[in-house]
PLY file of the C-alpha trace (Angstrom):
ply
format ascii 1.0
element vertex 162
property float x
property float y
property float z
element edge 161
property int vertex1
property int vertex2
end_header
16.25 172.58 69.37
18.90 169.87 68.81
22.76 170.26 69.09
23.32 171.19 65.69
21.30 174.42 66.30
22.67 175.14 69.23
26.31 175.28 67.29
24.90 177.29 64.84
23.83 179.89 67.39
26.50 180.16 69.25
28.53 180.68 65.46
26.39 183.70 64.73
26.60 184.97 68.01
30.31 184.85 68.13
30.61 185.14 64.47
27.57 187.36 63.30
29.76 187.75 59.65
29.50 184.68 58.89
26.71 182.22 57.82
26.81 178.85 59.78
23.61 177.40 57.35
25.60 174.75 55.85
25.92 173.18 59.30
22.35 172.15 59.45
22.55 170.01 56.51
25.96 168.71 56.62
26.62 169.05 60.37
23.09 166.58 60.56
24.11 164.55 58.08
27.70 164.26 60.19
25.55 162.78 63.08
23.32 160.62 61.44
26.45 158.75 60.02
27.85 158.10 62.80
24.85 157.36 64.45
23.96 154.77 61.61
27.48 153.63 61.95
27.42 152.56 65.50
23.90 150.68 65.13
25.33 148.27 61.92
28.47 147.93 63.59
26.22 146.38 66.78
24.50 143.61 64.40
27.86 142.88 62.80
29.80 142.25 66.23
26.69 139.45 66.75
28.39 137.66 64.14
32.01 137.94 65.60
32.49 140.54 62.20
34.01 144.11 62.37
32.85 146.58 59.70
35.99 145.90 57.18
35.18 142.32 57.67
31.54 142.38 57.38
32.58 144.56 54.00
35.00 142.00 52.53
32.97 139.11 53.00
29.67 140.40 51.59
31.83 141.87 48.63
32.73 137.99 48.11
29.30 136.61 48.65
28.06 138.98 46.18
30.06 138.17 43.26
28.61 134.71 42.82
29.85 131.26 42.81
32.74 130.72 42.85
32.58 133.85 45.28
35.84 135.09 44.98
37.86 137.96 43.12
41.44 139.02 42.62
42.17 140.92 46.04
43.26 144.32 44.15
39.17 143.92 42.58
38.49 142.72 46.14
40.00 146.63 47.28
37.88 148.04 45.02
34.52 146.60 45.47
34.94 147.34 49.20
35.53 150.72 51.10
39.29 149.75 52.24
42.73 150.04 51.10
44.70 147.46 49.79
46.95 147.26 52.35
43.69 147.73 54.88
42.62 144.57 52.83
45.42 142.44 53.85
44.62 142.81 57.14
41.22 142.04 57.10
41.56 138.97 54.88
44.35 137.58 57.15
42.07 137.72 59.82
39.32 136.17 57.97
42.06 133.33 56.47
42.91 132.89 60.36
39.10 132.62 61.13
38.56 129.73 58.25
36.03 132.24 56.34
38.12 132.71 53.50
40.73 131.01 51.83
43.90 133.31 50.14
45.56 131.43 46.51
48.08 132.62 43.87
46.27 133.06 40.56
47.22 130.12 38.69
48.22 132.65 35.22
50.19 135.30 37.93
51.64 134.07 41.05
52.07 136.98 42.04
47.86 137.91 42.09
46.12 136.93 44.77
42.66 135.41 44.50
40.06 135.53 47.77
37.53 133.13 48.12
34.94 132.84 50.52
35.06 129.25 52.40
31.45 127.22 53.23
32.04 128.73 56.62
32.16 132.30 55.15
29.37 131.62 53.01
27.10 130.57 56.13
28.48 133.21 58.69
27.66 136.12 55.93
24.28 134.79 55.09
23.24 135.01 58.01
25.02 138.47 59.29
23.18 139.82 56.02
19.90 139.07 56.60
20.18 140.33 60.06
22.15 143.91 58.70
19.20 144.29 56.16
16.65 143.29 58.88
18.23 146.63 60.85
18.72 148.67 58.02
14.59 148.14 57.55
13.81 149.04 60.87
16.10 151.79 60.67
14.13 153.46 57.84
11.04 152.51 59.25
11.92 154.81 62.29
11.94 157.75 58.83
9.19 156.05 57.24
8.41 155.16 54.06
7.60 158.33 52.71
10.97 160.40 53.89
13.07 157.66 53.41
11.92 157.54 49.32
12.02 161.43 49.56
15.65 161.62 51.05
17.27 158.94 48.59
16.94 160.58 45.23
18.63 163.61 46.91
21.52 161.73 48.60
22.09 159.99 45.13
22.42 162.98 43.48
24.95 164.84 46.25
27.01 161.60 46.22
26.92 161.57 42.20
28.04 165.51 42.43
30.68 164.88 45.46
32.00 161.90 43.25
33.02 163.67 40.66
34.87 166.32 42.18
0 1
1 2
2 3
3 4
4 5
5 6
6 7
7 8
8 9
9 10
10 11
11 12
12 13
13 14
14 15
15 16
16 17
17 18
18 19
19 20
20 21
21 22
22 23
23 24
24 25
25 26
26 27
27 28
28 29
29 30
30 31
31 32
32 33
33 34
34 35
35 36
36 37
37 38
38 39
39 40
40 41
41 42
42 43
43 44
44 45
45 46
46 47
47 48
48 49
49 50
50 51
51 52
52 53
53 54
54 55
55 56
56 57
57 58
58 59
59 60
60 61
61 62
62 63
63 64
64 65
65 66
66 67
67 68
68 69
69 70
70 71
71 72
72 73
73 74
74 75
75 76
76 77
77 78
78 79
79 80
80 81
81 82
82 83
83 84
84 85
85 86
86 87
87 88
88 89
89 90
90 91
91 92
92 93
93 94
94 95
95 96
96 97
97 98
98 99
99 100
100 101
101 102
102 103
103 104
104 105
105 106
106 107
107 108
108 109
109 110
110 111
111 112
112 113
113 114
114 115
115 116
116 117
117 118
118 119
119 120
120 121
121 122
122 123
123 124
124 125
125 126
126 127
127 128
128 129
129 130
130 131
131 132
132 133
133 134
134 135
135 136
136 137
137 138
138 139
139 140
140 141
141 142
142 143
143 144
144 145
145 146
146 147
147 148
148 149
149 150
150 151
151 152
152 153
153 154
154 155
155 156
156 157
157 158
158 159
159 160
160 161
């Protein structure tokens, strides 16, 4: 018996009219996100990164050489704000990982690129966060962890479009 179904108990004891079953999915789910959370955010503090700036600079590495984008596309292709944004990339400027322009058509866009520095630090902060997120799903193994993803695609898919 985990905590989850201890909750759920204690609901239909105290409220036998109502059905506390969504909790074991979603309540779960809840728990393993933060849990999951806490154990990347441990490999990214290795590399000096927080979560937003592990995001930001992995969203530039990703793009290709020249690595950079337009910080509004930068938003997008990462889980933050724009103003959130700001704050990470003046950090990251301040740090020497990534260097902050005005767009040469729009001076008022502002392009992000990812210095040699950047390049080097999120290498190697990526092979190590894929390194965990394979020993993470080997604790599932292979079998769950194929079973689980077509299922969490297609809740995300249905949740996205709401």
């Amino acid at each position: 018996m985990d905590r989850i179904t201890e909750i759920q108990a204690e609901w239909r004891r105290e409220r036998p009219d109502l059905d506390p079953s969504p909790q074991g999915v979603i309540g779960r789910l809840h728990r393993v996100a933060l849990l999951l959370t806490e154990r990347l955010v441990e490999v990214y503090a290795q590399y000096g990164l927080s979560e937003g700036e592990f995001d930001v600079l992995a969203a530039l590495r990703r793009t290709g050489e020249p690595y950079e984008r337009a910080a509004g596309e930068l938003a997008d292709h990462t889980l933050v704000t724009t103003g959130g944004l700001t704050k990470r990339v003046d950090r990251l400027v301040a740090r020497g990982l990534v260097e902050r322009r005005a767009e040469a058509s729009d001076a008022r866009r502002r392009i992000v690129r990812l210095t040699p520095e950047g390049q080097d630090l999120i290498d190697r902060a990526f092979a190590a966060h894929l390194a965990n997120e394979h020993r993470l799903l080997d604790e599932l193994g292979g079998r769950e962890s194929a079973a689980i993803e077509p299922i969490l695609t297609r809740w995300l898919s249905l949740l996205e479009e709401q």
